[in-house]
DOKOL-231277 format. One record per residue (C-alpha): residue number from 1; residue in three letters; x, y, z. Coordinates in Angstrom, 1 decimal. Each point is the difference from the previous one (the first is absolute). Example, Ala and Ser with C-alpha at 12.3 -4.5 7.8 and 13.67 -1.06 7.14 Angstrom:
<sites>
nr|rest|x|y|z
1|Ala|12.3|-4.5|7.8
2|Ser|1.4|3.4|-0.7
</sites>
This chain:
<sites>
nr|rest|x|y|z
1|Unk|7.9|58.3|3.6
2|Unk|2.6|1.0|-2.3
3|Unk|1.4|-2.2|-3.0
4|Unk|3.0|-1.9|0.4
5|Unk|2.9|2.1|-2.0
6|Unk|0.9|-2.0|-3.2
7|Unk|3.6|-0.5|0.5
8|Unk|0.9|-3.0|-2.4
9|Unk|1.5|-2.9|2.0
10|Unk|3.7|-0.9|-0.3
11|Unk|2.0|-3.3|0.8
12|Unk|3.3|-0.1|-0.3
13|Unk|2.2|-3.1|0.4
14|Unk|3.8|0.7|1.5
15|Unk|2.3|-2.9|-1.1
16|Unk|2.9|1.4|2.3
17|Unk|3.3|-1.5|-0.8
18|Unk|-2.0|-3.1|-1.6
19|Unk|-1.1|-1.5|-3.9
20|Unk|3.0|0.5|-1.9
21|Unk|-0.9|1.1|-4.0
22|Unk|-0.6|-3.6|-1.0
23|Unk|-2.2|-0.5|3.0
24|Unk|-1.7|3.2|-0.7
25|Unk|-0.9|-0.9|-3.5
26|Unk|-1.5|-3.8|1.3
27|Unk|-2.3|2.4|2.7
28|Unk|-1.5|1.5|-2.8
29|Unk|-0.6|-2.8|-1.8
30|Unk|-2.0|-1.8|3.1
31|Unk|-1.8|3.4|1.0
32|Unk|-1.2|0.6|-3.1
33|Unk|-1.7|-3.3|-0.3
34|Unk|-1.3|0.5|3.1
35|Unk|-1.5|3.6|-0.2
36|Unk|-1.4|-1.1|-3.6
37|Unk|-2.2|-3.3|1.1
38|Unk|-1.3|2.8|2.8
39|Unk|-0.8|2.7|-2.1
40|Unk|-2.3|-2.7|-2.2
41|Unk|-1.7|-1.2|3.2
42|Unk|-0.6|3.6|0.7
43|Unk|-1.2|1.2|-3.6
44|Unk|-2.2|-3.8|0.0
45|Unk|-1.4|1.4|3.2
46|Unk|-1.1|3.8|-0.7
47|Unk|1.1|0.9|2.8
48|Unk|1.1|3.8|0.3
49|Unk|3.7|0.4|1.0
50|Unk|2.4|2.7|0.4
51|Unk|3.2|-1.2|-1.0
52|Unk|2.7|1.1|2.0
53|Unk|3.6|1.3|-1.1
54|Unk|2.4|-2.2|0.4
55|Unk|3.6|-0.2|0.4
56|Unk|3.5|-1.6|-0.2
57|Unk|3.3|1.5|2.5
58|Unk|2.4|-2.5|-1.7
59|Unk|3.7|0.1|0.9
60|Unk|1.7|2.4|-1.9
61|Unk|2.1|-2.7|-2.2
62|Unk|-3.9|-1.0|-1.2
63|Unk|-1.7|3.3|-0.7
64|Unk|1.2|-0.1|-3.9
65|Unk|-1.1|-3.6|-0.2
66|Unk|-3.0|0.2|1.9
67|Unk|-1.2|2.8|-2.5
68|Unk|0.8|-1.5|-2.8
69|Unk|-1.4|-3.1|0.6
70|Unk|-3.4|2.1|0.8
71|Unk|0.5|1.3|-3.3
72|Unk|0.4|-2.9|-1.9
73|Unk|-2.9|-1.5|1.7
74|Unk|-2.1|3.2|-0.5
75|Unk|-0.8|-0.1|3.4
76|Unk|1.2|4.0|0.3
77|Unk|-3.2|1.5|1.2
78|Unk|-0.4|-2.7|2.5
79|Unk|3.1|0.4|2.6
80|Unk|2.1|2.8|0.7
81|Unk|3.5|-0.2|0.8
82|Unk|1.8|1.7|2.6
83|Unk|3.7|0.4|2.4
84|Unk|0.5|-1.1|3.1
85|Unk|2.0|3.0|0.8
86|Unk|2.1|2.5|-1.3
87|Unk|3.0|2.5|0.2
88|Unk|-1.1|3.6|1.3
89|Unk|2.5|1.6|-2.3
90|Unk|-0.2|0.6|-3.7
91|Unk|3.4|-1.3|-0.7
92|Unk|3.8|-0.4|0.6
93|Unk|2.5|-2.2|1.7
94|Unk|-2.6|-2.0|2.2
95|Unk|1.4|-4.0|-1.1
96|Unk|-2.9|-1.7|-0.1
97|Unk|-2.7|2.2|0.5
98|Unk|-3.2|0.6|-2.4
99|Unk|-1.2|3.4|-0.7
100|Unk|-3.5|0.8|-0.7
101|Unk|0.5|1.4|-4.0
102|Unk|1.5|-3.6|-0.4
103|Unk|-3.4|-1.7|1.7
104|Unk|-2.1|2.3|-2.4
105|Unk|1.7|-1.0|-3.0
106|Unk|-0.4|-3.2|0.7
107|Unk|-4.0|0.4|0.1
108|Unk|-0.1|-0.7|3.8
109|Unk|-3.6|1.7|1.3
110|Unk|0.6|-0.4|3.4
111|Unk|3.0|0.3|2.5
112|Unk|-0.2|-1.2|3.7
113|Unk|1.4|2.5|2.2
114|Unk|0.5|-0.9|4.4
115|Unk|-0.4|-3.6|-0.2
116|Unk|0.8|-1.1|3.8
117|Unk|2.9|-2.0|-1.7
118|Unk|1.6|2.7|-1.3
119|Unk|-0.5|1.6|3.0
120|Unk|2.0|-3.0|2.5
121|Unk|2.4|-1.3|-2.7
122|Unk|0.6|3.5|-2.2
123|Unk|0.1|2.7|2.8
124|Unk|-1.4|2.8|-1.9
125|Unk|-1.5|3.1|2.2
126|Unk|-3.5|1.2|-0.6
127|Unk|1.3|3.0|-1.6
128|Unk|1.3|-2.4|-2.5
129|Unk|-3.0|-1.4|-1.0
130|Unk|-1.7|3.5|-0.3
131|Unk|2.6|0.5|-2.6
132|Unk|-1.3|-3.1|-1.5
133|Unk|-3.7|1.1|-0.2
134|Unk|1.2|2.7|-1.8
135|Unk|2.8|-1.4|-2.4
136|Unk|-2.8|-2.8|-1.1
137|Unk|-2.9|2.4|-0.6
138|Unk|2.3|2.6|-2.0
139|Unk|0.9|-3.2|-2.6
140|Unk|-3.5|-0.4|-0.3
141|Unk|-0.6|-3.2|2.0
142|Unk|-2.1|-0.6|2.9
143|Unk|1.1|-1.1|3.4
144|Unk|-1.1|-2.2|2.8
145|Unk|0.8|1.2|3.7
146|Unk|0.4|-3.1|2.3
147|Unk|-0.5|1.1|4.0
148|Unk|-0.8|-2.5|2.5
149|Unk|0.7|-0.7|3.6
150|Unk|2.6|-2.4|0.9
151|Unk|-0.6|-2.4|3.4
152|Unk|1.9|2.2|2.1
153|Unk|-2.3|3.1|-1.3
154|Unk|-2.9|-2.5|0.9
155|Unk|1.3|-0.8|3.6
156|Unk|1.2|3.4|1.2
157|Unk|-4.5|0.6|-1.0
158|Unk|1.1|2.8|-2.8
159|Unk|-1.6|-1.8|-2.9
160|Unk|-1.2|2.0|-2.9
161|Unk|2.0|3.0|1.3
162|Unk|3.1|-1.9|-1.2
163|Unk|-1.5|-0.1|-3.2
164|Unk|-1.6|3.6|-0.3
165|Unk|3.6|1.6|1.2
166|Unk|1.3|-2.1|-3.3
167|Unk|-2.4|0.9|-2.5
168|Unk|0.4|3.9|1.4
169|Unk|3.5|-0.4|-0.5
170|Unk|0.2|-1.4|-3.4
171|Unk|-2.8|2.4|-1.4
172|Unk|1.6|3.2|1.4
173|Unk|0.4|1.3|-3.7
174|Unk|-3.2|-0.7|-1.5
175|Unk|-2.7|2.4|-1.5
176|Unk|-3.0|-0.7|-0.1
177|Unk|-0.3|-1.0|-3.3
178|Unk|3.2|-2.2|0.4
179|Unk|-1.7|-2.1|2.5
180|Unk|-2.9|-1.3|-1.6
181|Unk|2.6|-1.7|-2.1
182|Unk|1.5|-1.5|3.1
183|Unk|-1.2|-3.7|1.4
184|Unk|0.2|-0.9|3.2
185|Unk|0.9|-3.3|1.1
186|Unk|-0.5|-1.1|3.7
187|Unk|2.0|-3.2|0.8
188|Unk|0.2|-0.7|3.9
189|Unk|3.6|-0.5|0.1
190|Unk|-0.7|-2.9|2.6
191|Unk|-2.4|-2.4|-2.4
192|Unk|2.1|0.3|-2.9
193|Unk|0.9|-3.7|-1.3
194|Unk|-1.1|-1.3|3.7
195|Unk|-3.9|-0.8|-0.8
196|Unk|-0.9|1.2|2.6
197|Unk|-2.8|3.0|-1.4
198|Unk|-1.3|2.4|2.5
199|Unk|-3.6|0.1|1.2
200|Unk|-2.5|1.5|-2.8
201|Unk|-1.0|3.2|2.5
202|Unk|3.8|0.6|0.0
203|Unk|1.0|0.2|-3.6
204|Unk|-3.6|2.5|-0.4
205|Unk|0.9|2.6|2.6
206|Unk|3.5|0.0|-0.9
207|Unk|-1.5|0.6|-4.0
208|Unk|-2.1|2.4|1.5
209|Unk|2.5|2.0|1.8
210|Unk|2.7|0.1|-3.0
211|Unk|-3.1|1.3|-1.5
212|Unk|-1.0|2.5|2.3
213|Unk|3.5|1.2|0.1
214|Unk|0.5|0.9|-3.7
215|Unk|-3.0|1.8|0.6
216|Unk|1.3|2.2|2.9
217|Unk|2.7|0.4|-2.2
218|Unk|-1.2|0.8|-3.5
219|Unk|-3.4|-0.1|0.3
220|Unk|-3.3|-2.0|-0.9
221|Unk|0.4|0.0|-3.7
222|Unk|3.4|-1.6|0.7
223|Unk|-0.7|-2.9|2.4
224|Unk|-3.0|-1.0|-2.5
225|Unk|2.5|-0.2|-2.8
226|Unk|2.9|-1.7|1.8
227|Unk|0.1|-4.0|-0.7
228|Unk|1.0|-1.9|3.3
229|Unk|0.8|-3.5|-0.4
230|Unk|0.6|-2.7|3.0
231|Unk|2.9|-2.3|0.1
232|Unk|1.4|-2.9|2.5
233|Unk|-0.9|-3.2|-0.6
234|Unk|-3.0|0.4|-2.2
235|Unk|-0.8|-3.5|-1.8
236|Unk|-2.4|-1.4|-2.3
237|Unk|-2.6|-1.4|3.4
238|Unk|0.5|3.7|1.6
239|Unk|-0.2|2.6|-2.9
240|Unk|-4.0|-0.4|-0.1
241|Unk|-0.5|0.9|3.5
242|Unk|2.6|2.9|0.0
243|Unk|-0.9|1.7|-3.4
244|Unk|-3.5|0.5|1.8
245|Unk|0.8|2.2|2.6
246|Unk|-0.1|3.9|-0.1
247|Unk|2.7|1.9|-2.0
248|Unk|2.0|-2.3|-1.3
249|Unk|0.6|0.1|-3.8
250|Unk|2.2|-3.7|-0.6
251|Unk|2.7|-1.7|1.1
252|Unk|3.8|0.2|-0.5
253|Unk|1.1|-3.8|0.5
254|Unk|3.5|-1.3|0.8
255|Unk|0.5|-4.0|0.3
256|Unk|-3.4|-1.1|-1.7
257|Unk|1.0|2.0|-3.4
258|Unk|2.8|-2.3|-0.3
259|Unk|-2.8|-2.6|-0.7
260|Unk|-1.7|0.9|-3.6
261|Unk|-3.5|-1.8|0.8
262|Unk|-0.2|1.5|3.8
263|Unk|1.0|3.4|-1.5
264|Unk|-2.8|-0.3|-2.6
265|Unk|-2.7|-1.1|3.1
266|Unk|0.6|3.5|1.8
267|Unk|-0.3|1.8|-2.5
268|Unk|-3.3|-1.8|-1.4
269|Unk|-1.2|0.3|3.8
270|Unk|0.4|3.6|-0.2
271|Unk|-2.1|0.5|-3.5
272|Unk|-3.0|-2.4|1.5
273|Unk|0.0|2.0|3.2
274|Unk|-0.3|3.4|-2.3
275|Unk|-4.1|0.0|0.0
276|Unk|-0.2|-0.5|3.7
277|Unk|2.8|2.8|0.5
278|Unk|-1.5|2.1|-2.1
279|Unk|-3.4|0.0|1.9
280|Unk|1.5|0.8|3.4
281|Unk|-0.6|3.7|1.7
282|Unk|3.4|2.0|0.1
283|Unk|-0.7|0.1|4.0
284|Unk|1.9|-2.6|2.6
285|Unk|-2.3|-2.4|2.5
286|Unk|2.3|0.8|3.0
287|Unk|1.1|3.0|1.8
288|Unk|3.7|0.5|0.9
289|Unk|0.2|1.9|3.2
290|Unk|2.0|3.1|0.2
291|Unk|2.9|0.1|2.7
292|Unk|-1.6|3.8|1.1
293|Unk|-2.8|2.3|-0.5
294|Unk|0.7|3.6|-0.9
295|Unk|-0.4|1.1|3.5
296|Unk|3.2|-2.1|0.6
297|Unk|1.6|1.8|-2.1
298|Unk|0.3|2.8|2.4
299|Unk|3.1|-0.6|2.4
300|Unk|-0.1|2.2|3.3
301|Unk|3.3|-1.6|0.5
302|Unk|2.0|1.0|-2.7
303|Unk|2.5|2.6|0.8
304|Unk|-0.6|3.7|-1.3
305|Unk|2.9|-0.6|-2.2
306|Unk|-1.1|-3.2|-1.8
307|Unk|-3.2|2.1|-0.4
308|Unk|1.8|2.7|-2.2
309|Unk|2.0|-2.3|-1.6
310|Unk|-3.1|-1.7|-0.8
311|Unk|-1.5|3.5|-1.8
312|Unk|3.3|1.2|-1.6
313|Unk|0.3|-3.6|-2.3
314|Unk|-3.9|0.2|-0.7
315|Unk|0.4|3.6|-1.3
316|Unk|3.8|-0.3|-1.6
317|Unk|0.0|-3.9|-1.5
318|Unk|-0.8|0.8|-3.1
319|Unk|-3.4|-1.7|-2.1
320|Unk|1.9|-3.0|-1.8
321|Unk|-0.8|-3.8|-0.2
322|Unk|2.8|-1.0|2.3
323|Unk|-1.7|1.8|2.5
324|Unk|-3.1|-0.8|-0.7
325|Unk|0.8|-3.9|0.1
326|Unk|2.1|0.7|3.6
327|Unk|-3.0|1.8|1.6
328|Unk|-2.2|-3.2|-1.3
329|Unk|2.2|-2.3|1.5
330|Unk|-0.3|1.8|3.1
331|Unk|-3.6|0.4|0.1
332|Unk|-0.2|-3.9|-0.5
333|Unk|2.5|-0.6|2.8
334|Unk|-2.0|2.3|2.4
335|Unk|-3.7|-0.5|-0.9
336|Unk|0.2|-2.3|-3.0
337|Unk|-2.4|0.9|-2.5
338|Unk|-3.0|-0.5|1.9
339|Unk|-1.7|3.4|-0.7
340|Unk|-0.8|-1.2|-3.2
341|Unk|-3.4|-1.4|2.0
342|Unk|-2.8|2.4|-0.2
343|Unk|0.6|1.0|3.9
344|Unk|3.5|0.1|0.2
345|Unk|-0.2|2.2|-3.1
346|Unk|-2.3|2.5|1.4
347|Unk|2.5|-0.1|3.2
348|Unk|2.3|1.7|-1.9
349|Unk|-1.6|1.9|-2.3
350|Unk|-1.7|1.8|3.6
351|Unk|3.4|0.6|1.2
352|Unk|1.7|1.4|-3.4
353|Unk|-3.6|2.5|0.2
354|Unk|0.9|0.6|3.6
355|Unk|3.6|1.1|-1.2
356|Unk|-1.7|2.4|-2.6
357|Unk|1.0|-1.9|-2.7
358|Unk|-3.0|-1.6|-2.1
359|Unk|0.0|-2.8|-2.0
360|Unk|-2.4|-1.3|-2.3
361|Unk|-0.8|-3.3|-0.6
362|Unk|1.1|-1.9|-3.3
363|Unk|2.0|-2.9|-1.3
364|Unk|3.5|1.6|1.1
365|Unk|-1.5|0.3|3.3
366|Unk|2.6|-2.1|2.2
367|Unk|2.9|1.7|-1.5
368|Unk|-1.4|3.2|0.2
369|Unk|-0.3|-0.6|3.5
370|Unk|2.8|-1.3|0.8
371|Unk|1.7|2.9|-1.7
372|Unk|-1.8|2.5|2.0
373|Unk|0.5|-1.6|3.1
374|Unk|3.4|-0.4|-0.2
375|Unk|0.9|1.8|3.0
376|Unk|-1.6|-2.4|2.4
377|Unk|0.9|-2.8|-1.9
378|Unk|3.9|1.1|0.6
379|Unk|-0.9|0.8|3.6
380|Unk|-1.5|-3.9|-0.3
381|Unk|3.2|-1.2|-1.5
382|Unk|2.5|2.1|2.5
383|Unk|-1.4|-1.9|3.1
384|Unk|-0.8|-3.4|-1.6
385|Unk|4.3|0.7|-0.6
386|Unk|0.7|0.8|3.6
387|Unk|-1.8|-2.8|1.5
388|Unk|1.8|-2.3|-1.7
389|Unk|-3.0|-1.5|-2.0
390|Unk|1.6|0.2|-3.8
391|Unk|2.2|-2.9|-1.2
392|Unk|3.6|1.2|-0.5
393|Unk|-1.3|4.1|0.8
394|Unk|2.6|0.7|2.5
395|Unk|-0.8|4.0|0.1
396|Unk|-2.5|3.0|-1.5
397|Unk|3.4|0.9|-1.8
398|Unk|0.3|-2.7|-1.8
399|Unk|-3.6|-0.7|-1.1
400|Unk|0.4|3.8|-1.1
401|Unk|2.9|-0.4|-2.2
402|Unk|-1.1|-2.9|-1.9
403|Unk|-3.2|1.5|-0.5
404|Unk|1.4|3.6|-1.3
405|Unk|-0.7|0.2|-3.6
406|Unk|3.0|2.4|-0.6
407|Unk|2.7|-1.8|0.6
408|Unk|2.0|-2.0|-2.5
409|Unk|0.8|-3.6|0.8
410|Unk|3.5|1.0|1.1
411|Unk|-1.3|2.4|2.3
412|Unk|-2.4|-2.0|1.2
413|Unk|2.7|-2.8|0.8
414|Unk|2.3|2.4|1.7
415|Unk|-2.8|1.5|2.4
416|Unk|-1.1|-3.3|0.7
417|Unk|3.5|-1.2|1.3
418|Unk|0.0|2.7|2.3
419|Unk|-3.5|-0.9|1.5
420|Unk|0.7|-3.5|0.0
421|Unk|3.2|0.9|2.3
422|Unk|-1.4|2.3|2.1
423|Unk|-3.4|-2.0|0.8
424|Unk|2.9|-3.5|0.6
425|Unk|2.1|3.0|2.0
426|Unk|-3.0|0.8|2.3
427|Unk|-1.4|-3.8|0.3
428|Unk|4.1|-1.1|1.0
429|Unk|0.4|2.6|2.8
430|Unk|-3.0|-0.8|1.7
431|Unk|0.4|-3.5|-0.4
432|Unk|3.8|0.3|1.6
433|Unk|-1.7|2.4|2.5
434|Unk|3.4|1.9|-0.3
435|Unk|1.2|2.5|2.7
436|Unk|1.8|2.2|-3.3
437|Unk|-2.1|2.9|-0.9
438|Unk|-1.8|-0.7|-3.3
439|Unk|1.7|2.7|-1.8
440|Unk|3.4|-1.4|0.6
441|Unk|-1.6|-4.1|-0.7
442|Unk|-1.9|1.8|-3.4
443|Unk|3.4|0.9|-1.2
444|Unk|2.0|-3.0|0.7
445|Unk|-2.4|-2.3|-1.4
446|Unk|-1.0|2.0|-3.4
447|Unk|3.3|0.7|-0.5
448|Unk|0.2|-3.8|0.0
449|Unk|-3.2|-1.0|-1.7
450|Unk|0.7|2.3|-3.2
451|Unk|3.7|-0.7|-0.6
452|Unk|-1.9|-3.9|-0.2
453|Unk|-2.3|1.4|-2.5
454|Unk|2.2|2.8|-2.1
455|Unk|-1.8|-1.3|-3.0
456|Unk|-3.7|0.9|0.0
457|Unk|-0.6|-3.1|-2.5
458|Unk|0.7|-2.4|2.3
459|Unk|-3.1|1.0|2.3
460|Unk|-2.4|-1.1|-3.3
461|Unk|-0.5|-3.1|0.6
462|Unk|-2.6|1.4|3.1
463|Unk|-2.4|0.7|-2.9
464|Unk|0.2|-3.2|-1.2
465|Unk|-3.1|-1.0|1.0
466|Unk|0.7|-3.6|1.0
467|Unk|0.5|-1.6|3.2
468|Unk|3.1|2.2|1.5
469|Unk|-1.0|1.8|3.4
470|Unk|-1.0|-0.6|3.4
471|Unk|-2.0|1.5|2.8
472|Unk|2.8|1.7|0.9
473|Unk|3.4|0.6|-1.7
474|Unk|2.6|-2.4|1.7
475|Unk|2.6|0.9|2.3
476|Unk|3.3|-1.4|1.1
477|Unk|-1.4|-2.3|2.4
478|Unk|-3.1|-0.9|-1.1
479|Unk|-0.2|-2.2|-3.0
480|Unk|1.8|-1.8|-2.6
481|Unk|2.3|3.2|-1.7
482|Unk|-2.6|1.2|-2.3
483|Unk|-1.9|3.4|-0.3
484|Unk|-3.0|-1.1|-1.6
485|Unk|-3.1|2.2|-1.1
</sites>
């Protein structure tokens, strides 16, 4: 079996809007105490340890205070400080926003970018925080992606899908190289602050998956690189058991950071648990079944048209991570990422040959497949659309425009209005089963639904990613008045 990658394990404590400067310099004071009677039990011991990064996400009233108190108290190789968010412009009339030059200038390391609380109480759009990614990495700090699926993602049984769609969102401008820099932090929205931790098997597939995805996306090299950390809930009597499982690489912790001594216990739990984790194979001890083979993949029911659609964006989307990460996503959502099983593998690798396209086998083999099969993986996608079986897809248009890599934002959010209104235009006419031809309903009602939405910015809030949709966008009388996505 392969070695384990070395990726150095991080914990990183997020105080919120909590510990005030004063109360950030007594924290230090108690956790230093406490990391320094462990670190002589461990030395007394001999036991071998790999001592994991640590860090601090104070407020941003504390971040001057909380360095120079690590200063003063020498402690500057020890914790890292980092931002809780942070502006995604340089700079300007933006009252009470932080920019990313001022976060560097500081000394801040590490900026968290997507947290689901910015998400609910800041409505910022996905396209906003891949801005972010980029604004924090050009000031030469580091960020740290929070995805996660909220209980509604949980109970309308799209799971880690939520949380894929987010991190291909946010990611959208990365290199290669720029993503080894990145961190990934999956936080199930649902067990944040509740206690309530999801079952072990759980956290590892969804690890696995985020995994498997930056390597369908960048490639091998990448995914081994990539830090991803777990988050909801984690305490002191939990950390041992989770730091255990399969690609995880630490912890970012929320309410128990607030406490200096349970703070210090997960992250001592995490250096004790290093030999153990350094021992295990690379490989996972459960299979995650795909939702189709390859031969699925072939749709005798797709209409001729779809079918050149389908060939025309395979030849004409250009090569470009945007697309890459899109045609990921929807090879998770139709197969998941199965193939990545000696069988399932060859499965494909057969049909690619059968196509007269060879591939050889290697470390970028999943995205190299995936990128050569991108034809039946649209045709995959185009009738998962139809049949109504993607969250909040309402049409093959529409999963095609936010997936086109040359489009601006803007143009993106103006095509995107239109196929919101014509997919709700189709959807109301059937439901009012209405003796008017569609041509003459079509133009009543977009005439309507666009003069509602002249500004294109008002429809951003739909790549939010929070809980804001439902099965099926409301109409007059069904529901409470809300179109919700």
């Amino acid at each position: 079996m392969p070695a384990r990658p070395r990726r150095r394990p991080l914990v990183m404590g997020n105080w919120k809007m909590n510990l005030n400067h004063r109360e950030a310099a007594r924290w230090m004071v108690d956790y230093s105490g406490m990391n320094d009677d462990w670190e002589r039990r461990m030395a007394a011991s001999g036991q071998p340890l790999d001592r994991p990064e640590i860090g601090i996400l104070p407020p941003f009233t504390s971040i001057q205070s909380f360095i120079d108190t690590i200063d003063e108290r020498g402690m500057d190789g020890d914790l890292a400080v980092g931002a809780q968010t942070v502006s995604d412009v340089a700079k300007g009339a933006y009252t009470g926003d932080i920019s990313a030059d001022m976060l560097s200038a500081l000394g801040c390391r590490y900026v968290l970018v997507g947290h689901s609380e910015q998400r609910r109480y800041h409505p910022e759009d996905d396209d906003t925080f891949a801005t972010k990614m980029r604004v924090v990495l050009d000031n030469g700090m580091l960020p740290i992606l929070c995805i996660g699926e909220t209980a509604l993602g949980r109970e309308h049984g799209i799971g880690i899908d939520y949380a894929l769609r987010q991190l291909a969102e946010a990611v959208s401008r990365m290199s290669c190289e720029d993503m080894r820099r990145v961190t990934i932090a999956y936080e199930p929205v649902w067990s944040i602050g509740t206690g309530n931790v999801p079952d072990l098997n759980v956290i590892e597939s969804a690890l696995a998956d985020i995994r498997d995805f930056i390597n369908a996306s960048f490639g091998a090299d990448i995914a081994a690189d990539v830090r991803i950390l777990y988050g909801g809930s984690v305490k002191p009597d939990n950390a041992a058991a989770i730091i255990r499982l399969n690609d995880i690489d630490g912890f970012l912790v929320g309410g128990a950071s607030l406490d200096p001594r349970s703070f210090a216990k997960i992250c001592h739990r995490v250096a004790e648990s290093s030999v153990n984790r350094r021992q295990r194979p690379a490989s996972r001890g459960f299979k995650r079944p795909g939702r189709m083979t390859i031969a699925e993949f072939e749709h005798p029911d797709l209409e001729p048209a779809r079918r050149a659609l389908a060939a025309d964006v395979a030849r004409d989307f250009p090569d470009s991570h945007s697309w890459r990460l899109s045609l990921a996503l929807a090879a998770y959502r139709t197969a998941g990422f199965a193939w990545l099983e000696v069988m399932a593998v060859q499965e494909l690798i057969e049909a690619v040959d059968a196509a007269g396209t060879r591939i050889e086998e290697g470390p970028d083999m999943l995205r190299d497949i995936i990128w050569d099969s991108r034809r039946l993986i649209i045709e995959a996608m185009m009738a998962l659309v139809e049949r109504d079986a993607v969250q909040g897809m309402y049409s093959v248009e529409q999963w095609l425009v936010s997936s086109d890599p040359r489009l601006t934002h803007d143009e993106r959010c103006k095509r995107l209005v239109q196929c919101y209104a014509s997919s709700t235009c189709e959807r109301a006419w059937r439901m009012f089963a209405s003796d008017e031809p569609y041509e003459a309903f079509s133009t009543a009602f977009m005439e309507g639904y666009l003069s509602c939405d002249a500004n294109t910015d008002n429809r951003r809030w739909r790549r939010r990613g929070i809980d804001r949709y439902k099965t099926r966008p409301w109409f007059p009388n069904h529901g409470d008045g809300t179109e919700e996505v």
